[in-house]
Biopython code that builds the backbone (N, CA, C, O; Angstrom):
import numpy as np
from Bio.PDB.StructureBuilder import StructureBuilder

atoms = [
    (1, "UNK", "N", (35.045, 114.505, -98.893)),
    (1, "UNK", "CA", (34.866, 113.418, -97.951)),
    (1, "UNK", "C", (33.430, 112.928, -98.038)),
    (1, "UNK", "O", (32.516, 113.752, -98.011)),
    (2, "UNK", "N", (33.176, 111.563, -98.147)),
    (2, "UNK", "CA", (31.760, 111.142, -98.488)),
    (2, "UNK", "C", (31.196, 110.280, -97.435)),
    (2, "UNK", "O", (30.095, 109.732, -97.462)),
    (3, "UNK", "N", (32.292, 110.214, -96.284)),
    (3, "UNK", "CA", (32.007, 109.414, -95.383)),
    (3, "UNK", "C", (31.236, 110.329, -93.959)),
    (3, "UNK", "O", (31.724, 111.406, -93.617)),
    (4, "UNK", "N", (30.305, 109.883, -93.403)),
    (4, "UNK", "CA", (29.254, 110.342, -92.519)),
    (4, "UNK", "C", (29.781, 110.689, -91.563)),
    (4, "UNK", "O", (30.457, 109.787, -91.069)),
    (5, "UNK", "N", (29.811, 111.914, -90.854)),
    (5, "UNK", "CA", (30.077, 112.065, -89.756)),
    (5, "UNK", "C", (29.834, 111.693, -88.424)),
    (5, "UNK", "O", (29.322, 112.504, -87.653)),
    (6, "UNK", "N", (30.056, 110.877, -88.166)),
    (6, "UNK", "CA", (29.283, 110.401, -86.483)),
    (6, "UNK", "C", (30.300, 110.132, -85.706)),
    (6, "UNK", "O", (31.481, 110.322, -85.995)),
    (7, "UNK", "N", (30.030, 109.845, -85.064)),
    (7, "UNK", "CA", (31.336, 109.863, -83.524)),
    (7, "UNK", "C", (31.703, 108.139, -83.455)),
    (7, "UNK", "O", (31.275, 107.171, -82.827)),
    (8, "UNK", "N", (32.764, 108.402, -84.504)),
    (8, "UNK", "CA", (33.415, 106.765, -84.677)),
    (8, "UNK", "C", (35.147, 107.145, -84.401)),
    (8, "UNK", "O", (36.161, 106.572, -84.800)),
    (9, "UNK", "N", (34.995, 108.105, -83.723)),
    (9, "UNK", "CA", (36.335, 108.646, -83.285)),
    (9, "UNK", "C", (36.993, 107.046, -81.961)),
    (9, "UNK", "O", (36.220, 106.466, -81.199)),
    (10, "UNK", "N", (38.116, 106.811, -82.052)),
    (10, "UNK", "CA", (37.918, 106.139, -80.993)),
    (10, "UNK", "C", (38.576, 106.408, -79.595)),
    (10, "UNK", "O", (39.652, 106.994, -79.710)),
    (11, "UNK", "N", (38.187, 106.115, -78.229)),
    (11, "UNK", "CA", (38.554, 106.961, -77.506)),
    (11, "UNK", "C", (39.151, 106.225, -76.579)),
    (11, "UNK", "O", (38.416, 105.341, -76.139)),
    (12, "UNK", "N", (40.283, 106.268, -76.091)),
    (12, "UNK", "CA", (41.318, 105.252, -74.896)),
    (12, "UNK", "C", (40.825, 106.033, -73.711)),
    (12, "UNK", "O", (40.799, 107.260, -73.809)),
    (13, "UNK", "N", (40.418, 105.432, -72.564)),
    (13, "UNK", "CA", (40.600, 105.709, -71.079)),
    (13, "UNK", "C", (41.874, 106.269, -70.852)),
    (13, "UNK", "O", (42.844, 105.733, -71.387)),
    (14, "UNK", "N", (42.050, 107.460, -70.004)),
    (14, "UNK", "CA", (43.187, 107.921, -69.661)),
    (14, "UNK", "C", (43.779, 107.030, -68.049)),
    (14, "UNK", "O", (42.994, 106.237, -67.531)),
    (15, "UNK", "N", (44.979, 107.236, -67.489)),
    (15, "UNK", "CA", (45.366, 106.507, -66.264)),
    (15, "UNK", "C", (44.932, 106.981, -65.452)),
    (15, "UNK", "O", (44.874, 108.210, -65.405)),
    (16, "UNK", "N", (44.508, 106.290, -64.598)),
    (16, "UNK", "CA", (43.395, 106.487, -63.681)),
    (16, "UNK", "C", (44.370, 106.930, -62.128)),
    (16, "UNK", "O", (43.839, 107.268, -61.070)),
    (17, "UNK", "N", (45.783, 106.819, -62.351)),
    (17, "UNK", "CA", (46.428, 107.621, -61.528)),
    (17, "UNK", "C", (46.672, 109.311, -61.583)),
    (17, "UNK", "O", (47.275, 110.039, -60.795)),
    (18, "UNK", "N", (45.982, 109.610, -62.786)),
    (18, "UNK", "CA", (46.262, 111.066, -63.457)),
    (18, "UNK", "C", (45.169, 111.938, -63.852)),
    (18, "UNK", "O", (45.375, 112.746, -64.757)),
    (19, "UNK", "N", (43.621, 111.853, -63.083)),
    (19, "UNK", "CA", (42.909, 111.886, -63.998)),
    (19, "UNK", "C", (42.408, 113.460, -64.142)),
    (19, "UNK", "O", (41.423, 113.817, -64.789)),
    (20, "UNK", "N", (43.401, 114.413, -63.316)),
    (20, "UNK", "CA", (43.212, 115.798, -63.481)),
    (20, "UNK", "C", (43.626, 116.361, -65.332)),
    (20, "UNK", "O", (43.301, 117.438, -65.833)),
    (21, "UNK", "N", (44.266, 115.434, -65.881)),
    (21, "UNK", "CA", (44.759, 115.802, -67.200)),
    (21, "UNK", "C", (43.698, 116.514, -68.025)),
    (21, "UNK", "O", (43.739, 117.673, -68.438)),
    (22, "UNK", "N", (42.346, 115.232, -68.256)),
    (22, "UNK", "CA", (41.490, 115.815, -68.932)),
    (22, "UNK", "C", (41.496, 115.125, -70.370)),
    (22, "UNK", "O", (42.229, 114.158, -70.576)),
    (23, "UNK", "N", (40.749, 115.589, -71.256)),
    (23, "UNK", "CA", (40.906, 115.179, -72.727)),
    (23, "UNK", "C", (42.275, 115.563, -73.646)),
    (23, "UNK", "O", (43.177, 116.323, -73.294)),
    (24, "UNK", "N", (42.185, 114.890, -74.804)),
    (24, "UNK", "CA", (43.327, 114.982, -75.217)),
    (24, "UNK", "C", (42.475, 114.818, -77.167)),
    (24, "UNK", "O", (41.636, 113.921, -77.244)),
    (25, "UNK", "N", (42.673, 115.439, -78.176)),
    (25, "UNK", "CA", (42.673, 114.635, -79.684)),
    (25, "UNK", "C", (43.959, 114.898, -80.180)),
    (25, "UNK", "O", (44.683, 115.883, -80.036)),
    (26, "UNK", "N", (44.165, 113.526, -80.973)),
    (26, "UNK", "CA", (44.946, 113.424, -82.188)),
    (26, "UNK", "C", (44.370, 113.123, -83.512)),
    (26, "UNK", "O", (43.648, 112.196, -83.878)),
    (27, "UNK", "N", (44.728, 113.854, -83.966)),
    (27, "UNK", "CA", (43.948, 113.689, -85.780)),
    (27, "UNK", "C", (44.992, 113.410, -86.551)),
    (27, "UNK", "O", (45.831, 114.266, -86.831)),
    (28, "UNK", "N", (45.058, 111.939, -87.054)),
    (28, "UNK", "CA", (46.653, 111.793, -87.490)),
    (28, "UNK", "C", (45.752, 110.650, -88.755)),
    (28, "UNK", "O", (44.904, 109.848, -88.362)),
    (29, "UNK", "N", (46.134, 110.784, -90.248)),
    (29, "UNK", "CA", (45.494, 110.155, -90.856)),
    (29, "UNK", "C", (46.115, 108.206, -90.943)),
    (29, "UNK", "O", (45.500, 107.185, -91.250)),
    (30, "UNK", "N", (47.636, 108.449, -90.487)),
    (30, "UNK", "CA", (48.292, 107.225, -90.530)),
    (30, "UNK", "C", (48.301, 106.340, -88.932)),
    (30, "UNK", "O", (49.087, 106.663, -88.042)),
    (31, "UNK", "N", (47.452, 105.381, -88.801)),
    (31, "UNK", "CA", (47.188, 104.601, -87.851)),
    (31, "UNK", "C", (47.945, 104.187, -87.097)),
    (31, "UNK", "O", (47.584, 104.111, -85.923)),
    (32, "UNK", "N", (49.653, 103.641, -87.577)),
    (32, "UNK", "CA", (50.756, 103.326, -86.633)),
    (32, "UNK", "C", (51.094, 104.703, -86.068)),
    (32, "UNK", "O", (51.833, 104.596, -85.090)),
    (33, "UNK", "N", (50.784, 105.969, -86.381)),
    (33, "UNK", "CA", (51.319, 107.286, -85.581)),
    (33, "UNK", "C", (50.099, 107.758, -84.508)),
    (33, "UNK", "O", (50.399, 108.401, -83.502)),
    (34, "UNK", "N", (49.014, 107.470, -84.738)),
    (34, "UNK", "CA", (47.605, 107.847, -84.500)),
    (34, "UNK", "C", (47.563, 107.123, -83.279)),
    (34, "UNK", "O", (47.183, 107.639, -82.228)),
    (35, "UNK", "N", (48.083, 105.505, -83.419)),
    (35, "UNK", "CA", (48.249, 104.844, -81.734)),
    (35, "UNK", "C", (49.108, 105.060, -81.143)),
    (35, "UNK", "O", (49.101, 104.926, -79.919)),
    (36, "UNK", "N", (49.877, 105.364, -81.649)),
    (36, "UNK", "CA", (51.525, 105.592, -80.883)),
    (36, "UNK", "C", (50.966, 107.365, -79.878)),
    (36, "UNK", "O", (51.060, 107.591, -78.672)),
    (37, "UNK", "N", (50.456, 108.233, -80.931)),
    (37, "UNK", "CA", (50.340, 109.351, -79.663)),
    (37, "UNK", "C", (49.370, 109.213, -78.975)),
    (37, "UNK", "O", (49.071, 110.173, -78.265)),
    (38, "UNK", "N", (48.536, 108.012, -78.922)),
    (38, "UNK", "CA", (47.216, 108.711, -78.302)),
    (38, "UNK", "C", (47.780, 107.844, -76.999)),
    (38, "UNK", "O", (47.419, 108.121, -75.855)),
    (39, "UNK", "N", (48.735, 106.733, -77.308)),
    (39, "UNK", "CA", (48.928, 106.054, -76.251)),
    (39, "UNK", "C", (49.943, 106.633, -75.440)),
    (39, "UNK", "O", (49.874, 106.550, -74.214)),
    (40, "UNK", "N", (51.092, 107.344, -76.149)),
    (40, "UNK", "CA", (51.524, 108.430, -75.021)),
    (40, "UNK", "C", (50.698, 109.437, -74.526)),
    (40, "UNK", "O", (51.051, 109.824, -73.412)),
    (41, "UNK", "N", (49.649, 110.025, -75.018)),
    (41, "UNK", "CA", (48.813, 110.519, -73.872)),
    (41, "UNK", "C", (48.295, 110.258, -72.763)),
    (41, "UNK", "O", (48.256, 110.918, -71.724)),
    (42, "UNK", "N", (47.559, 108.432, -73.242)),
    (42, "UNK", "CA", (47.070, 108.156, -72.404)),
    (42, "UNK", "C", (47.535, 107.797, -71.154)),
    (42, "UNK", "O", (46.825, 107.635, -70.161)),
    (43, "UNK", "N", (49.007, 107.648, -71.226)),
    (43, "UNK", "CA", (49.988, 107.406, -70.371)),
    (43, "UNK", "C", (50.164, 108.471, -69.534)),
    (43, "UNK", "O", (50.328, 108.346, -68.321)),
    (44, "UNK", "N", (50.123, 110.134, -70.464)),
    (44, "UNK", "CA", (49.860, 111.035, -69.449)),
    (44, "UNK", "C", (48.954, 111.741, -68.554)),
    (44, "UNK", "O", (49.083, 112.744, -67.852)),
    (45, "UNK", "N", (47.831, 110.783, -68.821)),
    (45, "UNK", "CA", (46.839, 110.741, -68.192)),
    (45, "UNK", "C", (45.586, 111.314, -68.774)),
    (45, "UNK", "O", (44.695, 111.573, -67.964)),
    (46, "UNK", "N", (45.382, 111.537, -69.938)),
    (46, "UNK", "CA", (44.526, 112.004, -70.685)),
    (46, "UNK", "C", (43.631, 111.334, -71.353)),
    (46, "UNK", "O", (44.054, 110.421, -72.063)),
    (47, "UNK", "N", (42.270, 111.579, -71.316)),
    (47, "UNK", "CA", (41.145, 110.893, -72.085)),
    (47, "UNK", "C", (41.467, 110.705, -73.370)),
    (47, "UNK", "O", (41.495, 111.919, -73.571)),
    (48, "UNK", "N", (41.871, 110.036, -74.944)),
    (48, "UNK", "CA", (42.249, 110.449, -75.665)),
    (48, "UNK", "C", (40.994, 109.903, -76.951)),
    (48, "UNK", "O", (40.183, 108.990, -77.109)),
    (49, "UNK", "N", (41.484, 111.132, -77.668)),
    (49, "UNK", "CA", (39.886, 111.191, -78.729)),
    (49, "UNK", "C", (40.815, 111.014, -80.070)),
    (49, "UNK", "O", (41.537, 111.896, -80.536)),
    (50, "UNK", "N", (40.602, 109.341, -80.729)),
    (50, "UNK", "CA", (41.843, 109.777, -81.816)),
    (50, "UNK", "C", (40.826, 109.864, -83.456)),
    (50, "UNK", "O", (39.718, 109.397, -83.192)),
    (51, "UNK", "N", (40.878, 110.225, -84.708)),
    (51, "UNK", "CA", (40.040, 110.408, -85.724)),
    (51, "UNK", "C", (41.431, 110.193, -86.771)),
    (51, "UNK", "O", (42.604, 110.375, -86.443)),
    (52, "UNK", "N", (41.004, 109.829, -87.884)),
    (52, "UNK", "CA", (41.766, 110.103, -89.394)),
    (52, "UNK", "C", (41.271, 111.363, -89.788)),
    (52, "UNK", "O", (41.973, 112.145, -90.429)),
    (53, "UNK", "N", (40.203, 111.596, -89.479)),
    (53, "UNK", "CA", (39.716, 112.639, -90.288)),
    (53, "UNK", "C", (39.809, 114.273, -89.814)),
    (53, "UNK", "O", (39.325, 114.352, -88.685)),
    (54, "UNK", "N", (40.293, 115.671, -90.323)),
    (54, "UNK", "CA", (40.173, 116.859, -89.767)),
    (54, "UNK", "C", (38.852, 117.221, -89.389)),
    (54, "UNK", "O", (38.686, 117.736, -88.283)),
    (55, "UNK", "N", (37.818, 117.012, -90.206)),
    (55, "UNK", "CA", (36.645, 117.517, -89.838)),
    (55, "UNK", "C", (36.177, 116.763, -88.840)),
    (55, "UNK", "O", (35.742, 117.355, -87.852)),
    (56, "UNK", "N", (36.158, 115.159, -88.876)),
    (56, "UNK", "CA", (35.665, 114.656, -87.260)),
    (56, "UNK", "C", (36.351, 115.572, -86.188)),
    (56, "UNK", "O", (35.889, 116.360, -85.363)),
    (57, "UNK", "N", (37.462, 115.227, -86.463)),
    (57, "UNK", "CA", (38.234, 115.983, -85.441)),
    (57, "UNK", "C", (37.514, 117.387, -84.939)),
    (57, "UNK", "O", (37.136, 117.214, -83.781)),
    (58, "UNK", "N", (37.265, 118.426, -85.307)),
    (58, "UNK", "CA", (36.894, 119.303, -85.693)),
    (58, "UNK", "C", (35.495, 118.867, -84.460)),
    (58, "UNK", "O", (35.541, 119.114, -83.254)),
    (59, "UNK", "N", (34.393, 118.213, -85.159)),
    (59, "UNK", "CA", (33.249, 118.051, -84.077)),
    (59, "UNK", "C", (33.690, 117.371, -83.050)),
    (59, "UNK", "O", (32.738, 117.263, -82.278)),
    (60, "UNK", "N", (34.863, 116.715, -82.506)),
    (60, "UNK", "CA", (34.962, 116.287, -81.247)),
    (60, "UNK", "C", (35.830, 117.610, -80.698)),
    (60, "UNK", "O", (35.954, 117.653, -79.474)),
    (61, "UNK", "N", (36.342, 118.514, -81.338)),
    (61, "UNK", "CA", (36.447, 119.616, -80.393)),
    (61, "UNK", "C", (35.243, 120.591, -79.947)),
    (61, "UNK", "O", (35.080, 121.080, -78.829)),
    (62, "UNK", "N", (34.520, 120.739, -80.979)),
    (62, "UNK", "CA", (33.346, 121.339, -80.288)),
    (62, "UNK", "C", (32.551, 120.416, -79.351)),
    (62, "UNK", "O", (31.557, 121.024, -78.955)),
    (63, "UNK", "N", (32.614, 119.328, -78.913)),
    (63, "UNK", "CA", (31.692, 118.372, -78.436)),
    (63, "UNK", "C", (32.351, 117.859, -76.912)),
    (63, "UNK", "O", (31.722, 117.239, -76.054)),
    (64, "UNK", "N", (33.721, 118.275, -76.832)),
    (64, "UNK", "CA", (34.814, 117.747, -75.943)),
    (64, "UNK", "C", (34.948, 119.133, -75.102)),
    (64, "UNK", "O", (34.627, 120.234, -75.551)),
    (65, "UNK", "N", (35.305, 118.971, -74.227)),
    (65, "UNK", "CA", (36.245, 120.472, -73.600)),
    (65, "UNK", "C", (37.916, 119.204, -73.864)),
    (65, "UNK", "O", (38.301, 118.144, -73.370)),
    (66, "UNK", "N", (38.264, 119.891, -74.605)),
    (66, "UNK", "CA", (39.934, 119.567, -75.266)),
    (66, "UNK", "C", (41.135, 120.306, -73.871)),
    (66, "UNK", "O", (40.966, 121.375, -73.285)),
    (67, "UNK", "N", (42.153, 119.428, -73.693)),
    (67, "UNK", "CA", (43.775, 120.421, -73.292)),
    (67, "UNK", "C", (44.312, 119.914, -74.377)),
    (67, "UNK", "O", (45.195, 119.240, -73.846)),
    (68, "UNK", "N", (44.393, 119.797, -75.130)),
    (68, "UNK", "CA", (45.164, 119.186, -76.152)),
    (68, "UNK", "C", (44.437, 118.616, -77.675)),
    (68, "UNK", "O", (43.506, 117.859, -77.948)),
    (69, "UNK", "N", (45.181, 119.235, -78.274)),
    (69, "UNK", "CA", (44.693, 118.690, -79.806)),
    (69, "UNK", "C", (45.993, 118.581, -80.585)),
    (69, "UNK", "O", (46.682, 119.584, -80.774)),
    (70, "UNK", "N", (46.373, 117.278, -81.080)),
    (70, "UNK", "CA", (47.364, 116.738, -81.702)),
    (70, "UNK", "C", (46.522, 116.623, -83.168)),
    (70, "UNK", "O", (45.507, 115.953, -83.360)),
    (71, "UNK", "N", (47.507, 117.788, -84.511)),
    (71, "UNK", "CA", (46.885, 117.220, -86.079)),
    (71, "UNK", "C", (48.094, 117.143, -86.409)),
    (71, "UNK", "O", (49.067, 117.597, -85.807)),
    (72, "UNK", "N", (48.049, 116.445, -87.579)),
    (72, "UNK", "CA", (48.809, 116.354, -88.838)),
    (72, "UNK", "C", (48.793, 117.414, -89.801)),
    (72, "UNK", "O", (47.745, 117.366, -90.444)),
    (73, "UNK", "N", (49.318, 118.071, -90.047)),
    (73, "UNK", "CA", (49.349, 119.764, -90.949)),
    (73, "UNK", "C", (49.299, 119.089, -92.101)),
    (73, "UNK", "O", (49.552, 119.859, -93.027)),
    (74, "UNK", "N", (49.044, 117.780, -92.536)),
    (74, "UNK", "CA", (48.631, 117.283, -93.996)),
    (74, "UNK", "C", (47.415, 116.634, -94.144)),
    (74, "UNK", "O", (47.048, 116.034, -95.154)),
    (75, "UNK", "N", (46.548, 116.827, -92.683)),
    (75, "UNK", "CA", (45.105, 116.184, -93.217)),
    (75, "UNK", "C", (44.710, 116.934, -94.566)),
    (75, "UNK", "O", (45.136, 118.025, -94.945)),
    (76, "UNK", "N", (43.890, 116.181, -95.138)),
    (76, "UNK", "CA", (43.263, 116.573, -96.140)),
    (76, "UNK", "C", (42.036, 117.079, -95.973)),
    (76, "UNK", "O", (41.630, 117.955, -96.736)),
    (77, "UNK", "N", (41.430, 116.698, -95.163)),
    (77, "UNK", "CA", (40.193, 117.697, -95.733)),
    (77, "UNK", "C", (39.557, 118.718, -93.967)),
    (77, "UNK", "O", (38.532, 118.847, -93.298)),
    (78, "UNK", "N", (41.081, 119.212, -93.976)),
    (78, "UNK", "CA", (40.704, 120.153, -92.989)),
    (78, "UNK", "C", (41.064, 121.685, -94.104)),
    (78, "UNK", "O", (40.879, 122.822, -93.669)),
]
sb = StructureBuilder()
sb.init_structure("model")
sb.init_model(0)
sb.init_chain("A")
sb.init_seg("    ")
for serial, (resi, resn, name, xyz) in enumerate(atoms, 1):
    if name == "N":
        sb.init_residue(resn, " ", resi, " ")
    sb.init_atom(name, np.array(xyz, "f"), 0.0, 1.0, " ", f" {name:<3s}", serial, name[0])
structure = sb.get_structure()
């Protein structure tokens, strides 16, 4: 991976009727699946932290207190 790590993760507001949920990541490298869960999270009320990448992913769990981490068991460069 040659691309820089920085926090270009992007992150949806969770519902503001729910907001005991907490954070949420999905690390999903394909973008129509990547919005689709983060937006059912956000529906369940969860902050949601979404990345293509395993290793971003990876520093927004150390950087986040996480309930939830959604990957793809085919990222590549986890």
């Amino acid at each position: 991976m040659d691309a820089p790590l920085e926090w270009s993760a992007r992150t949806t507001k969770q519902d503001h009727r729910m907001p005991w949920r907490g954070a949420a990541c999905v690390i999903e490298p394909d973008d129509v699946r990547r919005a689709q869960l983060a937006r059912l999270l956000c529906g369940m009320g969860f902050v949601t932290h979404e990345t293509p990448l395993g290793e971003l992913g990876a520093e927004i769990a150390a950087e986040v207190s996480l309930r939830v981490i959604v990957v793809n068991v085919l990222v590549r460069d986890v």
